[in-house]
One Martini backbone bead per residue (centre of mass of N, CA, C, O) as a GRO file, in nm:
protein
   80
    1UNK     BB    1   1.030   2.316   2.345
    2UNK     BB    2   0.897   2.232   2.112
    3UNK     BB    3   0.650   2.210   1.890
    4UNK     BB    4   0.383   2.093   1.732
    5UNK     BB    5   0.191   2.054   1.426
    6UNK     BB    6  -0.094   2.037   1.270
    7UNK     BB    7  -0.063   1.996   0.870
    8UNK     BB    8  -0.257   2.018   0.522
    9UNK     BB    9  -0.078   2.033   0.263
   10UNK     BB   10  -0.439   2.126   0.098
   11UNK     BB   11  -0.410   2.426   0.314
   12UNK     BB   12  -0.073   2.442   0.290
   13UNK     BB   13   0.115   2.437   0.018
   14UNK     BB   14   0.360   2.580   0.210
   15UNK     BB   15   0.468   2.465   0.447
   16UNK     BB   16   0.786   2.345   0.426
   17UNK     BB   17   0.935   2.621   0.421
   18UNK     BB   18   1.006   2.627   0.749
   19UNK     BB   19   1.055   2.297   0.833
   20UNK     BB   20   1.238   2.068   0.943
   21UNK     BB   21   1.005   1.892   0.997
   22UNK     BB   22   0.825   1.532   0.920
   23UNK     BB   23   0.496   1.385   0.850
   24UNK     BB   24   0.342   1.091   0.697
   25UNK     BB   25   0.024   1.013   0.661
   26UNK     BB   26  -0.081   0.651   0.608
   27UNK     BB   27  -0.357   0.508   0.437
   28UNK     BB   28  -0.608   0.235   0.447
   29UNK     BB   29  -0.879   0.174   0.229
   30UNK     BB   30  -1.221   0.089   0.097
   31UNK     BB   31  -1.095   0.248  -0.134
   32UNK     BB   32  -0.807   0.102  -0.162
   33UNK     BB   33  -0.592   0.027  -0.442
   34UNK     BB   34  -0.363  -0.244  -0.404
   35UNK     BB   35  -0.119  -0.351  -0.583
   36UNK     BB   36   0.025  -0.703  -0.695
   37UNK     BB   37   0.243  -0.700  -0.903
   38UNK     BB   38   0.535  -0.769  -0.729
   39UNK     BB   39   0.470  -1.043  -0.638
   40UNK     BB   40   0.659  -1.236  -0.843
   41UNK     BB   41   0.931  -1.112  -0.805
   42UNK     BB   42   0.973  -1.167  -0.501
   43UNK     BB   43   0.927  -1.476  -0.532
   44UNK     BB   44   1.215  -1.530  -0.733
   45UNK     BB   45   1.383  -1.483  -0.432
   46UNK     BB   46   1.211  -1.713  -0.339
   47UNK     BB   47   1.132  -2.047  -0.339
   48UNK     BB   48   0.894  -2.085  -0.170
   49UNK     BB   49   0.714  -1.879  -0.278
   50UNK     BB   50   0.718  -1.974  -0.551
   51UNK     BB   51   0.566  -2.271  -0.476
   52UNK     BB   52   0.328  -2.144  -0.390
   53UNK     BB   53   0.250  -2.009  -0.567
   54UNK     BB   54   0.257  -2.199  -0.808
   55UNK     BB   55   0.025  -2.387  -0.679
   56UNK     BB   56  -0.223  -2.179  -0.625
   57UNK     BB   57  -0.280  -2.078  -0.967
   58UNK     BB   58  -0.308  -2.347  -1.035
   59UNK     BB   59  -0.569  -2.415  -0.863
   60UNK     BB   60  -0.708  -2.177  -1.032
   61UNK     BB   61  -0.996  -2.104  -1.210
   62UNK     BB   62  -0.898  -1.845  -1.225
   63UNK     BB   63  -0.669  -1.654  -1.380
   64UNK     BB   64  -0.359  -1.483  -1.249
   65UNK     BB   65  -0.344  -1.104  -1.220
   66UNK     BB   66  -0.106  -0.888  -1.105
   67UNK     BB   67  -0.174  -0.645  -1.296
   68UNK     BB   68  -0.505  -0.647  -1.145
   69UNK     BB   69  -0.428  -0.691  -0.868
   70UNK     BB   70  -0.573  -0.657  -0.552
   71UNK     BB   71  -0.625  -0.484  -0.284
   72UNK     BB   72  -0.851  -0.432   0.049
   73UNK     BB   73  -0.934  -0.294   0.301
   74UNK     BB   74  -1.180  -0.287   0.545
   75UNK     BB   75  -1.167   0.022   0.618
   76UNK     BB   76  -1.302   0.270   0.673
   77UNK     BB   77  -1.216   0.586   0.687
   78UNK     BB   78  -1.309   0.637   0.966
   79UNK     BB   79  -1.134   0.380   1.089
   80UNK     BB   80  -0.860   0.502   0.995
   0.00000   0.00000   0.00000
């Protein structure tokens, strides 16, 4: 049986030169400012989606930019 071992590649930039297989740990912090640009594009696809983005940016008081907006998890990088 194979064996596991957790490496990290900013400890040992060259670990991939011999492993057959990885994966790669990705996770969102309080402190990760993920883009919601997409987001317009996507509701295109969908119609339902779209008139409800429409409805809801329509009744916001302050112009919604998509290509400023982010989300951010609750998760502060400890509970991640």
């Amino acid at each position: 049986m194979a064996q596991s071992k957790l490496s990290c590649f900013w400890r040992k930039p060259d670990l991939g030169a011999d492993a057959l297989t990885g994966v790669s740990l990705h996770s969102h912090t309080n402190r990760s400012k993920e883009s919601l640009y997409f987001i317009p594009q996507l509701a295109q696809k969908c119609p339902l989606l779209h008139a409800a983005l429409e409805k809801q940016c329509k009744m916001s008081a302050i112009p919604v930019d998509f290509a400023r907006a982010y989300w951010t998890t609750p998760l502060n990088p400890k509970q991640a």
